[in-house]
N, C-alpha and C positions, 0 to 999 in steps of 0.2 A: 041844696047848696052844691056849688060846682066843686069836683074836687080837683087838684092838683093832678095837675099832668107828670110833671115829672118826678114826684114822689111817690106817685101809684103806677109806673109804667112800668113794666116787668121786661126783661132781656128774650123771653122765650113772646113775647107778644109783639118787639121791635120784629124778630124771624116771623112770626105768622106773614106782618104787614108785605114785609119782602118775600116769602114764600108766593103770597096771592097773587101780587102783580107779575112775578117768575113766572107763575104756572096756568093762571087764569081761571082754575077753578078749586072750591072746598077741598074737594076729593084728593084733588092733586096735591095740592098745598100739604095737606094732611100726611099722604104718603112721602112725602118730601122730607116731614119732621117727624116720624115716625107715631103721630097718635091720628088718632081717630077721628073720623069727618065729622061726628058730635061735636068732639073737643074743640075742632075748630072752628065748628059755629058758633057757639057759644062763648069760645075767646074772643073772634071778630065781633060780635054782639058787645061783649064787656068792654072791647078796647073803643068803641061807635061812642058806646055810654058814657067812655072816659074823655072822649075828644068831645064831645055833644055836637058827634057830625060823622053824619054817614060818608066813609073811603070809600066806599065802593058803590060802584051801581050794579043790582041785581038784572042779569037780562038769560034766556033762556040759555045760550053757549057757554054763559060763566059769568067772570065776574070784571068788570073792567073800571078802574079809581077815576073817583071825580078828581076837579082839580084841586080840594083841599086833602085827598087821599094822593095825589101826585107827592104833594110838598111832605106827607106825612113819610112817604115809601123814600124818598129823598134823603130823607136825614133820618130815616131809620137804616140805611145803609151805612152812610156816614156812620152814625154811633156804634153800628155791627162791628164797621172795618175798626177803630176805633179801638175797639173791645180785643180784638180779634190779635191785633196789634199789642197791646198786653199783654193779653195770654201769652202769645209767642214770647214775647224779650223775659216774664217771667219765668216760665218753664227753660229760657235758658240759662237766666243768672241761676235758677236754683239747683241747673244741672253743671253750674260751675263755667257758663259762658257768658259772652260778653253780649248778649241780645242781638236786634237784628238791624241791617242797613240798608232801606229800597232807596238805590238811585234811578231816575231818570236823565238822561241824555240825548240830544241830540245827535244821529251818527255824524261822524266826522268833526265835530266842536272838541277841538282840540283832545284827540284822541290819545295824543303822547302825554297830556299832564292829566286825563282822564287816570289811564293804564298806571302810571308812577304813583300818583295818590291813593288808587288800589293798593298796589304791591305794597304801598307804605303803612298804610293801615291795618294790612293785613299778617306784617310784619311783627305790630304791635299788640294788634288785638287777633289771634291766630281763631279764636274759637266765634269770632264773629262771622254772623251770617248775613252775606250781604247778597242783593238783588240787583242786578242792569237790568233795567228799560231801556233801548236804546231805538227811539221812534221820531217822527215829526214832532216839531213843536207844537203844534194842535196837540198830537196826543198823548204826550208827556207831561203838560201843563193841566190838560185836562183830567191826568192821572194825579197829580199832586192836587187839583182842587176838590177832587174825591176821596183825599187823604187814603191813596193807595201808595204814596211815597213822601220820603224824606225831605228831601231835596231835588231840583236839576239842576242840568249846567243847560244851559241854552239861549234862546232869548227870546223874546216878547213877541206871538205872532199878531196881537189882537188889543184893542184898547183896555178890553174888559180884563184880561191877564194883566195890566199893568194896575188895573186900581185892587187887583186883591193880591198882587206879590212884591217882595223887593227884590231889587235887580240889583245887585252888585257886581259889574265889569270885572274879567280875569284877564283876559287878553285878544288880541287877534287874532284872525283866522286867514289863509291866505286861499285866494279863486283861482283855479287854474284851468283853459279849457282842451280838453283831451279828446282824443280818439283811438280805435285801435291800432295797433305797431301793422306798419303797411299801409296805410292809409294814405288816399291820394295828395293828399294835404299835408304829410309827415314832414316832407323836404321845401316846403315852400316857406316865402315870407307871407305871415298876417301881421297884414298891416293896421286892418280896425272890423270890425261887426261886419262890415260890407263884403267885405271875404268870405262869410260864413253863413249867411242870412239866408242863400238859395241851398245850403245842406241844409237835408235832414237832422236834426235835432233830439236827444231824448233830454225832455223838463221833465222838473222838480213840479208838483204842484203849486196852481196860483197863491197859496197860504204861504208858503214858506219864506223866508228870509232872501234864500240863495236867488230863487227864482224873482222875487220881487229885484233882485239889484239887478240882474240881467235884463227885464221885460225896459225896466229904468234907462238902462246905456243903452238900451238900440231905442227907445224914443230920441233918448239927448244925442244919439247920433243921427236923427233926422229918417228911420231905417223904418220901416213896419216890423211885424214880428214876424219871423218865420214860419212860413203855410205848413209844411212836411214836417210834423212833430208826432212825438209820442207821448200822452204826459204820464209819468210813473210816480208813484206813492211810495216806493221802498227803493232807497239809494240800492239795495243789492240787485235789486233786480236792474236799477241802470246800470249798473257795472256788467253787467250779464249782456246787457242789450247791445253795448258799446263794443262789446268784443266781439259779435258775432254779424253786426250789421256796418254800414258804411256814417252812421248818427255819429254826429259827437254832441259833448257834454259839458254841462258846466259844475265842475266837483269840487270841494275840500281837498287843501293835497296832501293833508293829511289820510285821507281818506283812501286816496288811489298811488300812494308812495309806493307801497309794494307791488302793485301793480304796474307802476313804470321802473324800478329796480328788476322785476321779472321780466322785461320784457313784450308784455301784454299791450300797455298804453303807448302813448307816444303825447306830448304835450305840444299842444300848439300856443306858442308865446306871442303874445301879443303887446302892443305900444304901449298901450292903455292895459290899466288895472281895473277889473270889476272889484269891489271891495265891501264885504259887511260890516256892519258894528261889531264892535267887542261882543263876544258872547261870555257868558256868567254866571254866578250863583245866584240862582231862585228860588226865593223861602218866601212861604206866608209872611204876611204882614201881622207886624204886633204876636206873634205864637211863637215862643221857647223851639229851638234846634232840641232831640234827645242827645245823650253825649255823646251817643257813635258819630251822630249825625253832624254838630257841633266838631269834633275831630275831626272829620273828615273835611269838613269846612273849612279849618284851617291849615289841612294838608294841602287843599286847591292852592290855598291862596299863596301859601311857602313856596308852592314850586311852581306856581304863574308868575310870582316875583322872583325867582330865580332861573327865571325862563326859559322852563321844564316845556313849557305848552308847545 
């Protein structure tokens, strides 16, 4: 008779399962969790027995999961992190704190009611410990689906993001598109895309938001896309690239305020407004906020209606 999966699965045989695919061999694995390459034959044997299905395929370099050893290593991460995530907010309330807080963020989705909702929380709960991600939408969405965070503020880059989270809109975000201070273009009028189409460029990747609304106004402006581009994954490094090359950009101004109060940027205004949707809070669908998590939630929301953002 079959026995029960989840009543007989042990916490130290979830880490085998992740150890193995980490490592790709017993040996390895083994030294990983500090026992014995026995031990861990002999676990991965009992856990095989427990699933009635071989995770792994045996081949001479090591050991590489089938695909129901994929699904198994999958959510035996999940339940680690999970776990993991416990342990930590226990070990704090027991040492008299308030547990922990991982956000993700989009950089520049609205950074000023990001920053306020910190100081505010942190005002309240002092011994809370809280985490910024602050990446693409790809991979802060993809962090929260791995239950490596709380919440994000961001927004939706993908269908498949919208059917496992809820989006609740905080506010907008304003486009602005920049160059470095000196820049041939500083003194001139733009008047539309057409001004700008034969400079150099530094883009956001094709995934993102920003980028998708721009590639949009130079179709509906009748315009191709720009040849002389660079495409960059980390807004910091287009901030870097902006300053030292003759590219402009198309940024959050939130994101590059201090940079044109410094003197660094220069902003080129333009007739037309590129524009995103609201960006917002995203939480699992149907899954309880924890209370940090939950507070901080309705710290967003106090000072996006009070028009903090």
């Amino acid at each position: 008779m079959a026995r029960d999966i989840a009543s007989n699965l042990k916490v130290r045989q979830l880490s085998l399962i992740v150890a193995l695919s980490d490592h790709g061999t017993t040996h390895r694995a083994a030294a990983a969790l500090n026992m014995t390459q026995s031990t861990a034959s002999k676990m991965l044997r009992d856990v095989e027995e427990l699933f009635q299905a071989a995770l792994f395929e045996r081949h001479a370099r090591g050991l590489k999961p089938t695909p129901l050893g994929e699904f198994a290593i999958s959510n035996a991460r999940n339940q680690l992190t999970g776990l993991q995530r416990f342990a930590d907010d226990f070990r704090a309330r027991r040492a008299g704190g308030y547990g922990t807080l991982k956000i993700g963020a989009i950089a520049g989705a609205g950074l000023d009611l990001m920053f306020r909702s910190l100081a505010n929380i942190k005002r309240k709960r002092p011994q809370l410990t809280i985490t910024l991600h602050g990446e693409t939408s790809d991979t802060v969405l993809n962090m929260l689906e791995n239950e490596e965070l709380d919440l994000v503020v961001g927004r939706f880059s993908s269908e498949r993001h919208s059917q496992l989270f809820e989006f609740e809109p905080l506010a907008e975000e304003k486009l602005i598109i920049v160059a470095r201070f000196g820049h041939a273009l500083q003194d001139r009028v733009i008047n539309d895309l057409a001004d700008l189409v034969d400079w150099p460029w530094i883009l956001q990747n094709q995934s993102t938001p920003a980028r998708k609304a721009l590639d949009l106004a130079f179709v509906k402006a009748g315009l191709r896309s720009p040849d002389n581009v660079i495409e960059c994954c980390s807004l910091l490094s287009i901030l870097s690239l902006v300053q030292v090359s003759d590219a402009v950009a198309l940024l959050p101004s939130s994101l590059v305020e201090a940079h044109l109060k410094a003197g660094l940027f220069t902003e080129l205004p333009m007739l037309s407004e590129i524009r995103l949707e609201k960006f917002g809070l995203v939480t699992w669908k149907g899954e309880p906020l924890s209370e940090a998590a939950r507070e901080f939630a309705d710290l967003l929301r106090m000072n996006a209606a009070n028009g903090d953002a």
